[in-house]
C-alpha positions as CSV (number, residue, x, y, z in Angstrom):
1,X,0.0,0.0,0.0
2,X,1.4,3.6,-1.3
3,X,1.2,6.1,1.6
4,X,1.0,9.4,1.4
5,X,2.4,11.5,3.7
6,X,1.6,15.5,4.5
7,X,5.3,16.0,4.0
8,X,4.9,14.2,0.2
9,X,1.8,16.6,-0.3
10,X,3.9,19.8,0.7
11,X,6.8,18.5,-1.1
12,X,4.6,17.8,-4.6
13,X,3.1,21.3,-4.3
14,X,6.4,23.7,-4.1
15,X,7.6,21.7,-6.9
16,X,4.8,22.4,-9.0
17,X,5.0,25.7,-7.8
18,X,8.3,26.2,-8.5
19,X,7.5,24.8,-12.2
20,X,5.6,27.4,-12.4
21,X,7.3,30.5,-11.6
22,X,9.8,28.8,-14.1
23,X,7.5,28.7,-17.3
24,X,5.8,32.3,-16.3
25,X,9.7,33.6,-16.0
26,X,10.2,32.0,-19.9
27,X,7.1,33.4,-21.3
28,X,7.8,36.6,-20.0
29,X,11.3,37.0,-21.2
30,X,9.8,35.2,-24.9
31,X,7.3,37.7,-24.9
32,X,9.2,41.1,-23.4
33,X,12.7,40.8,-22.7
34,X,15.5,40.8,-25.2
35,X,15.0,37.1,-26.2
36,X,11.7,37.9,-27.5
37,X,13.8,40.0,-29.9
38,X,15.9,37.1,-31.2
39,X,12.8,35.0,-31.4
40,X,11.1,37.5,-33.5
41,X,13.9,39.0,-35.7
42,X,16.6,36.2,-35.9
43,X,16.7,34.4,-39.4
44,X,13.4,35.5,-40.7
45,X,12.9,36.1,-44.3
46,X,11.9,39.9,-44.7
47,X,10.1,41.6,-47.1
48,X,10.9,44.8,-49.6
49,X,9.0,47.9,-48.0
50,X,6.8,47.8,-51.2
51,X,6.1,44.0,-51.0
52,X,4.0,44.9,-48.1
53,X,0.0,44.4,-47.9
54,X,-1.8,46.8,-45.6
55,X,-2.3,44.6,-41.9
56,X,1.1,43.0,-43.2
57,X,3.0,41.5,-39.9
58,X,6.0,41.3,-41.1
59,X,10.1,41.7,-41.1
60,X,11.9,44.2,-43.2
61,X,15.7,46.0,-43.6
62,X,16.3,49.1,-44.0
63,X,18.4,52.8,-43.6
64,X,17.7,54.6,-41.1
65,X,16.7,58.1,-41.6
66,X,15.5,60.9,-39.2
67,X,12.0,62.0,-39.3
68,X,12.1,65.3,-37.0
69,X,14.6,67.1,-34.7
70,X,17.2,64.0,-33.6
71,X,17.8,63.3,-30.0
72,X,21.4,63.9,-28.6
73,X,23.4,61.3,-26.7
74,X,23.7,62.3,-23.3
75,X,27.3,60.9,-23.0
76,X,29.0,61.0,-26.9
77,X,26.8,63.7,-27.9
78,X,26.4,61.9,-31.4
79,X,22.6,62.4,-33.0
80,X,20.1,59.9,-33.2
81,X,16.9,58.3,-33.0
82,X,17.3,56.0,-30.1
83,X,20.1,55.7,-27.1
84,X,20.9,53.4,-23.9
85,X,22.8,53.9,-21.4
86,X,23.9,51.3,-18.7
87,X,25.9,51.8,-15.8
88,X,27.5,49.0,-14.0
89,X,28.9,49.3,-10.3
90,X,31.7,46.3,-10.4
91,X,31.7,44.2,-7.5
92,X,33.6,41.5,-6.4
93,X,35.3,38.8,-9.1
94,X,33.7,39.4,-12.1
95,X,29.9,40.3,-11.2
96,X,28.8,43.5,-12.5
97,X,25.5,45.1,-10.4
98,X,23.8,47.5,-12.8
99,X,22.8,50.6,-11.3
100,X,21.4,52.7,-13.6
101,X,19.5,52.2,-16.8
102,X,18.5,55.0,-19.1
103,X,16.5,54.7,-22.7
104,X,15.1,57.1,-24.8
105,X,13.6,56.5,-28.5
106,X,11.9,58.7,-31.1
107,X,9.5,57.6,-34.1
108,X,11.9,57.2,-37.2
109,X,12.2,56.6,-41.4
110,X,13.9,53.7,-42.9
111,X,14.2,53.4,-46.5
112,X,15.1,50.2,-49.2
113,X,14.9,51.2,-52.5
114,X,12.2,53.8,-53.4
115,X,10.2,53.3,-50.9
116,X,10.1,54.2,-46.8
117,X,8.8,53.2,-43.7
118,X,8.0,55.1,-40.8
119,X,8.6,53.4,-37.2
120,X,6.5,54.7,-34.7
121,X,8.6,53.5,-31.2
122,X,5.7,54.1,-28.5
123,X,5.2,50.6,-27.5
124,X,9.1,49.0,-28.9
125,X,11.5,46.1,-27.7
126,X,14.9,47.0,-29.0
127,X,18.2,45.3,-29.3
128,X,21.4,47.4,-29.6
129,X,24.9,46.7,-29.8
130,X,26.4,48.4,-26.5
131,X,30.0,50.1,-26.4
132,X,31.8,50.9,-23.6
133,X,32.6,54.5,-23.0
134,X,34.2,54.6,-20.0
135,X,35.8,52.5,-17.4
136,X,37.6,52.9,-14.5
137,X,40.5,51.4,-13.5
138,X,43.0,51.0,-10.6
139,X,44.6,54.6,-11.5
140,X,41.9,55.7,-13.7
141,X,38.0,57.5,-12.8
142,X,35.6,58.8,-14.7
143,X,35.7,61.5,-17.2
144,X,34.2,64.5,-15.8
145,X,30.9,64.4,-18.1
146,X,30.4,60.7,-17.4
147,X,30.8,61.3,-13.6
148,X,28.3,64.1,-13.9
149,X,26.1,62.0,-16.0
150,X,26.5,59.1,-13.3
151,X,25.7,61.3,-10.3
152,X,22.9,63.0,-11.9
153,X,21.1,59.5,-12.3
154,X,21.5,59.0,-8.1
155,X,24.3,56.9,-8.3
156,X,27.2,57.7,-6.1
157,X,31.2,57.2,-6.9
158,X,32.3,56.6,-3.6
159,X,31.9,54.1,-0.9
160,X,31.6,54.9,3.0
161,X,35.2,55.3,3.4
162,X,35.7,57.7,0.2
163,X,37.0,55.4,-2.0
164,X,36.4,55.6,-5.8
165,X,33.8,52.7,-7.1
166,X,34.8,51.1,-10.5
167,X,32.1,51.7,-13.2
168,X,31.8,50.3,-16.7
169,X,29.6,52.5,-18.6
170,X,28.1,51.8,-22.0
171,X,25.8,53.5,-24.7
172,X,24.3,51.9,-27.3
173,X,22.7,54.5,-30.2
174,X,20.5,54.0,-33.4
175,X,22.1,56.6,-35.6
176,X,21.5,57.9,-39.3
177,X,22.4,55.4,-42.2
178,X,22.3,52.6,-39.6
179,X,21.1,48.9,-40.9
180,X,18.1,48.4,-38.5
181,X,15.7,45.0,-39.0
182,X,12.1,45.6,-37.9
183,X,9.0,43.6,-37.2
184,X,5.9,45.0,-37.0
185,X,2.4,45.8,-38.1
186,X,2.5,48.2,-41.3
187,X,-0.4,50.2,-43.2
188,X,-0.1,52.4,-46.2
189,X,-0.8,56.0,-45.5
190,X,-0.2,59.4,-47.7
191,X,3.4,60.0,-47.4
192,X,2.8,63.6,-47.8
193,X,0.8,63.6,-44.1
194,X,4.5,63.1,-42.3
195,X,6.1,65.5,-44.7
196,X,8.3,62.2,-46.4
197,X,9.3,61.8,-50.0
198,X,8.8,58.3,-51.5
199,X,8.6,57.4,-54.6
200,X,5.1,55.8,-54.8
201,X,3.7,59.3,-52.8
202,X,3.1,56.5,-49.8
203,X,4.8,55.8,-47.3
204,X,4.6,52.2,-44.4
205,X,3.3,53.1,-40.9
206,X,4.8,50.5,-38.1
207,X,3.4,50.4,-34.9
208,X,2.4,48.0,-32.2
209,X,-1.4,46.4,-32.9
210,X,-1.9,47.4,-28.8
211,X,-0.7,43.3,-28.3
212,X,2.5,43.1,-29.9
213,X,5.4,45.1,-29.6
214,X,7.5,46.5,-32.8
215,X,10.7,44.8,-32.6
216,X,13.9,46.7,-33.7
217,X,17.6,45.2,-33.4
218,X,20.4,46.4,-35.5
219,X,22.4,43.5,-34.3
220,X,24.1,41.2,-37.0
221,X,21.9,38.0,-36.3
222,X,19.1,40.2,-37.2
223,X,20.3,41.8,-40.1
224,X,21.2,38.8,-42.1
225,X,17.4,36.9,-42.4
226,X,16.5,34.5,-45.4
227,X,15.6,36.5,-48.3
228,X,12.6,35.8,-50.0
């Protein structure tokens, strides 16, 4: 005769709780954290701007170009359409804490061939290769505008005793004539409503459907999908 124990019962529920948190942890990162990005942009065959059908869902390449005024990067000061910043307090070994995280993103064009699409960024997942701008080192700090930059965000450079913390910083940045891949809902509109030239007078709105994100990476694995 099987018996059951209460200890059995207790031990049968945390692990099915534990299975849980587990799967809702992997659906959330599939559907909103960077993997989600991979899973939707990686090796997908991608369509021309003017292959599109209005309510298309659907992958495309492109240049970027700027629709209005650009945003400036806080740190390089280079123009774009999109910047990150991440700040990382080392700690002990090799373990990096990061203590501050700043994004900003504006709508923008991108162009293949004759025709262009513009990217409207309000509800975006975005992949972007980070640089490092600034380290420090055993006889190295910050630059002045980084450390300015840092403290600004609430983040402080010294521990109790006065000593300097050791930061890596990094920016990534969506720039003009960047190779961006994006995935998104698109519909035909009159390009002359956003003030872009196209040479069908159209141009290919992408935005989120209020469900699904629009998915931008300019990272290699996205950039090289199956052409169709």
């Amino acid at each position: 005769m099987l018996v059951t124990t209460e200890g059995s019962y207790f031990g049968i529920i945390l692990t099915g709780v534990v299975v849980l948190i587990f799967l809702g942890v992997l659906i959330y990162k599939l559907k909103f954290g960077r993997d989600s990005i991979e899973v939707n942009l990686r090796g997908k065959a991608y369509k021309r701007i003017s292959d599109y059908a209005d309510g298309d869902n659907a992958t495309l390449v492109g240049t970027v170009d700027f629709l209005d005024k650009p945003l400036i990067s806080p740190l390089t000061g280079y123009k774009c359409c999109m910047y990150r910043i991440e700040v990382y307090e080392d700690s002990d070994g090799d373990q990096q804490n990061l203590s501050s995280f700043k994004e900003e993103v504006i709508p923008f064009v991108i162009r293949n061939g004759k025709e262009a699409a513009l990217v409207f960024t309000s509800q975006s997942l975005i992949d972007v290769n980070m640089d490092t701008v600034d380290q420090t080192g055993l006889f190295k700090g910050l630059s002045p505008k980084v450390e300015s930059y840092i403290l600004a965000q609430g983040v402080t450079t010294k521990g109790m005793l006065g000593f300097r913390k050791t930061f890596t910083v990094k920016e990534g940045l969506i720039e003009r004539r960047e190779k961006v891949a994006v995935t998104g809902y698109g519909h035909w509109r009159a390009a002359s409503d956003y003030k872009i030239k196209t040479g069908s007078g159209k141009v290919l709105v992408i935005q989120s459907d209020g469900n699904n994100p629009v998915y931008i990476s300019d990272a290699l694995t996205a950039l090289r999908p199956f052409k169709r």
